[in-house]
C-alpha positions in Angstrom: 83.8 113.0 158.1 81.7 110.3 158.4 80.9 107.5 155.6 77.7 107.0 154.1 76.3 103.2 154.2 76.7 101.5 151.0 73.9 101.1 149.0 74.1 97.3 148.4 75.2 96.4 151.2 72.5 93.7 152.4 70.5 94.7 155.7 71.7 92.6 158.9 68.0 92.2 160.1 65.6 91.8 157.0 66.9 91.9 153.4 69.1 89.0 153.3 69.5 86.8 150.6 68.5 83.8 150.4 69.2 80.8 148.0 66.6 77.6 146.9 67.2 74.2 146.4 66.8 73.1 142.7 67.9 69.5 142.7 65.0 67.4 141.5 66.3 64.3 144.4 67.4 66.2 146.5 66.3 65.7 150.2 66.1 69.7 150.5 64.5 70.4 147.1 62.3 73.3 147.3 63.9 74.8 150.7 64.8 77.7 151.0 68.2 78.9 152.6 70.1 82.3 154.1 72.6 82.7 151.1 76.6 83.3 152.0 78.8 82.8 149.0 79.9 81.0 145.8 83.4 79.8 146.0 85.0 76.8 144.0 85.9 74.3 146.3 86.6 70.3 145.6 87.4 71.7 142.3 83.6 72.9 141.4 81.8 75.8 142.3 79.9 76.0 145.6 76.9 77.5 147.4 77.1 77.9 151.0 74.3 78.9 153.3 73.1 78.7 156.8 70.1 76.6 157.7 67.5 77.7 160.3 69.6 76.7 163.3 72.5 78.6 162.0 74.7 75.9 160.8 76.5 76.4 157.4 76.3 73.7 154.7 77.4 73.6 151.3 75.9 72.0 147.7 77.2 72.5 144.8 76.0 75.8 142.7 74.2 73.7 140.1 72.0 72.5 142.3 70.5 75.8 143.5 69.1 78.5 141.9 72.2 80.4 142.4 74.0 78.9 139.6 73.3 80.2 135.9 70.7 77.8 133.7 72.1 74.7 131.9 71.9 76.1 128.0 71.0 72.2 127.2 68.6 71.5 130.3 66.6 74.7 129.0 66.4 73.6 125.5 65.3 69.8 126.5 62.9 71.3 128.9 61.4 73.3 125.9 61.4 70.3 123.9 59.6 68.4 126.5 57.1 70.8 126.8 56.1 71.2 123.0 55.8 66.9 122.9 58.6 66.9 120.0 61.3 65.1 120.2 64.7 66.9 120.6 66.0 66.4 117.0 62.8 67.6 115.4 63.6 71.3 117.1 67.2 70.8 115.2 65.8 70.5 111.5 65.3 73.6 108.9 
């Protein structure tokens, strides 16, 4: 009996995923990387990812679009946005 392919398994030529650079001052910001995995290393979590050569590298998750949104970066980017200051979006 043979086994079927899994269905999330990611495709070895086309559908791989891929991770972006988020960091603001980052030399890399807006790049675009093959995705490999999240693991905590150095005692924080960790992206790592191939480049176009091939080589693996490794930033940490919050500077990538892999890692979840700051609750507090969201909110002051909000704030930002409406021209308030932060504390006004705090009052009743």
């Amino acid at each position: 009996m043979r086994c079927s392919v899994s269905s999330n398994a990611l495709d070895s030529v086309g559908d791989q995923r891929t991770v972006q650079v988020t960091h603001p001052f980052h030399p890399w910001f807006g790049q675009v990387f093959v995705f490999l995995a999240v693991r905590q290393t150095w005692s924080q979590d960790r992206v790592f990812f191939l480049d176009s050569q091939g080589r693996r590298f490794s930033l940490p998750a919050g500077w990538t679009d892999a890692a979840e949104a700051d609750p507090f970066v969201t909110m002051r980017r909000a704030d930002a946005r409406s021209g308030l200051p932060i504390w006004s979006s705090c009052r009743g």
